[in-house]
ChimeraX commands (.cxc) that place a marker at each C-alpha (Angstrom):
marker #1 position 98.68,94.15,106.07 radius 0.5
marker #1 position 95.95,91.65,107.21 radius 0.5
marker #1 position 93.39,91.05,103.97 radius 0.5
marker #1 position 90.29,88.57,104.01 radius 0.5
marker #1 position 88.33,87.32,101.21 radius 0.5
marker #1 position 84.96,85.11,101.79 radius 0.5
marker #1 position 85.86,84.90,105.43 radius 0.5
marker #1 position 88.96,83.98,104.92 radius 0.5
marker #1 position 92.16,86.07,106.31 radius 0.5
marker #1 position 95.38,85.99,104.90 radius 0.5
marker #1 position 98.79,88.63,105.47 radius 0.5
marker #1 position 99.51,90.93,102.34 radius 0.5
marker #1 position 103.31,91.05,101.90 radius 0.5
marker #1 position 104.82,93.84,99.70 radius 0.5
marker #1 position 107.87,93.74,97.87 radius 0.5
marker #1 position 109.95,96.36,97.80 radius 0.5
marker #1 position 110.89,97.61,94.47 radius 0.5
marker #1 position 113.73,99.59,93.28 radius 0.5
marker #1 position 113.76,102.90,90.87 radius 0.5
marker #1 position 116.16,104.39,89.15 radius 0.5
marker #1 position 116.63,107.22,86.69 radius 0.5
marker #1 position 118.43,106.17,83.47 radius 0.5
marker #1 position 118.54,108.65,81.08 radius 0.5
marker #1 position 116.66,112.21,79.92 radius 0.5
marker #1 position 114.09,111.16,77.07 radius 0.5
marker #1 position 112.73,114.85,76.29 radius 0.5
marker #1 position 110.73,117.78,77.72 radius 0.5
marker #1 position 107.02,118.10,78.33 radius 0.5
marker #1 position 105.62,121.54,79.30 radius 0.5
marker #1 position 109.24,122.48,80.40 radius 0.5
marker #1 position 109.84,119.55,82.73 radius 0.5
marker #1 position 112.72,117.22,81.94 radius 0.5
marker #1 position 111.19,113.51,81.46 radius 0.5
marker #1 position 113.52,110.61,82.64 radius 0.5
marker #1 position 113.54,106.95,81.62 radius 0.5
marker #1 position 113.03,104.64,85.00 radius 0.5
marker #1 position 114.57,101.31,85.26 radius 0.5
marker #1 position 112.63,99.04,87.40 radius 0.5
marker #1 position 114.52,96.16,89.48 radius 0.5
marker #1 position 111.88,93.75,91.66 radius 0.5
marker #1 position 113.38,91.01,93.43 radius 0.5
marker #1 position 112.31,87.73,92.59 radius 0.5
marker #1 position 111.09,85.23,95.27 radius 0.5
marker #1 position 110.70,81.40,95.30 radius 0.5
marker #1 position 107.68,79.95,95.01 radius 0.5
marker #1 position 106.09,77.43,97.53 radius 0.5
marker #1 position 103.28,75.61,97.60 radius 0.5
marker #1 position 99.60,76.30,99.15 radius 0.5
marker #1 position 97.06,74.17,100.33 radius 0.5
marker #1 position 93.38,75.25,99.34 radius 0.5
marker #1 position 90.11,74.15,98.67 radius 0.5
marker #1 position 87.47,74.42,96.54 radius 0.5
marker #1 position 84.22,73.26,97.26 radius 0.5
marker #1 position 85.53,71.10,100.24 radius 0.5
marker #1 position 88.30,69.21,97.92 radius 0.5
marker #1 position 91.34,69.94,98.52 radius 0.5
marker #1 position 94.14,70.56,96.42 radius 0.5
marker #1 position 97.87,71.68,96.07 radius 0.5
marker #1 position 99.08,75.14,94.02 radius 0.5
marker #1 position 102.19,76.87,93.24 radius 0.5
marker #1 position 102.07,80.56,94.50 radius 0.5
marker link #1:1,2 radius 0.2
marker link #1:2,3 radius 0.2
marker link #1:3,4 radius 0.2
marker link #1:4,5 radius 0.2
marker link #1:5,6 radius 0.2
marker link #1:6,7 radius 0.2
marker link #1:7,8 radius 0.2
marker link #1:8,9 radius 0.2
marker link #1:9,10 radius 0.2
marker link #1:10,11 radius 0.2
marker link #1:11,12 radius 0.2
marker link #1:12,13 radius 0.2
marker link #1:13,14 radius 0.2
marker link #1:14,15 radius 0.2
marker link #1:15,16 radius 0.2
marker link #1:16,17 radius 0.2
marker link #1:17,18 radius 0.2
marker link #1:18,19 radius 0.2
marker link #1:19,20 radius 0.2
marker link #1:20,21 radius 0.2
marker link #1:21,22 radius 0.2
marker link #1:22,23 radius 0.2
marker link #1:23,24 radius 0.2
marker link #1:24,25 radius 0.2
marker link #1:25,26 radius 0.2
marker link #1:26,27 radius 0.2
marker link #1:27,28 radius 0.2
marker link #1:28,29 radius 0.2
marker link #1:29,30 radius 0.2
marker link #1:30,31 radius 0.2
marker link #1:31,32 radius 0.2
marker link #1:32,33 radius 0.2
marker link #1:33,34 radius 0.2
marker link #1:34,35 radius 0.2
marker link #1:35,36 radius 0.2
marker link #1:36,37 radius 0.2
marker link #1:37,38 radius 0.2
marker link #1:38,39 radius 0.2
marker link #1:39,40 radius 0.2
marker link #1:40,41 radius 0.2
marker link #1:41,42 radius 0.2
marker link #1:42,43 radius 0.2
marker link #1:43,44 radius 0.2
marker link #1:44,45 radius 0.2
marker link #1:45,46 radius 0.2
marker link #1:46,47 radius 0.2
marker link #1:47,48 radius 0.2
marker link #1:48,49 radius 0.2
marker link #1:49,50 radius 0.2
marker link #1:50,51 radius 0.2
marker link #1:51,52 radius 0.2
marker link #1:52,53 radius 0.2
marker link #1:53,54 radius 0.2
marker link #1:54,55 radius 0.2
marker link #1:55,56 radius 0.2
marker link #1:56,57 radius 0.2
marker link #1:57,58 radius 0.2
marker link #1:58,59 radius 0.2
marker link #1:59,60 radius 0.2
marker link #1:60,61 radius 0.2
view
């Protein structure tokens, strides 16, 4: 997905994140409720050139 910001364009990536059911926890209204279990993969981190107010600088994103 293509994003921009200020004039600036930059590509959105998603990660894809995993559900699972775990367990029953109770009712509500008649419908069962289930405990999810949330797994997102983790990815390294890299450095970015940017600027601010024409300086630039290095960050970790």
């Amino acid at each position: 997905m293509k994003l921009s910001f200020l004039g600036a364009t930059y590509e959105a990536h998603f990660e894809d994140v995993q559900v699972t059911d775990t367990e029953n926890i109770g009712t509500y209204r008649g419908a069962p409720l289930k405990r999810k279990a949330f797994k997102v993969p983790s990815h390294p981190h890299h450095r970015t050139q940017l600027t601010y107010r024409g300086v630039k600088y290095t960050q970790d994103v």
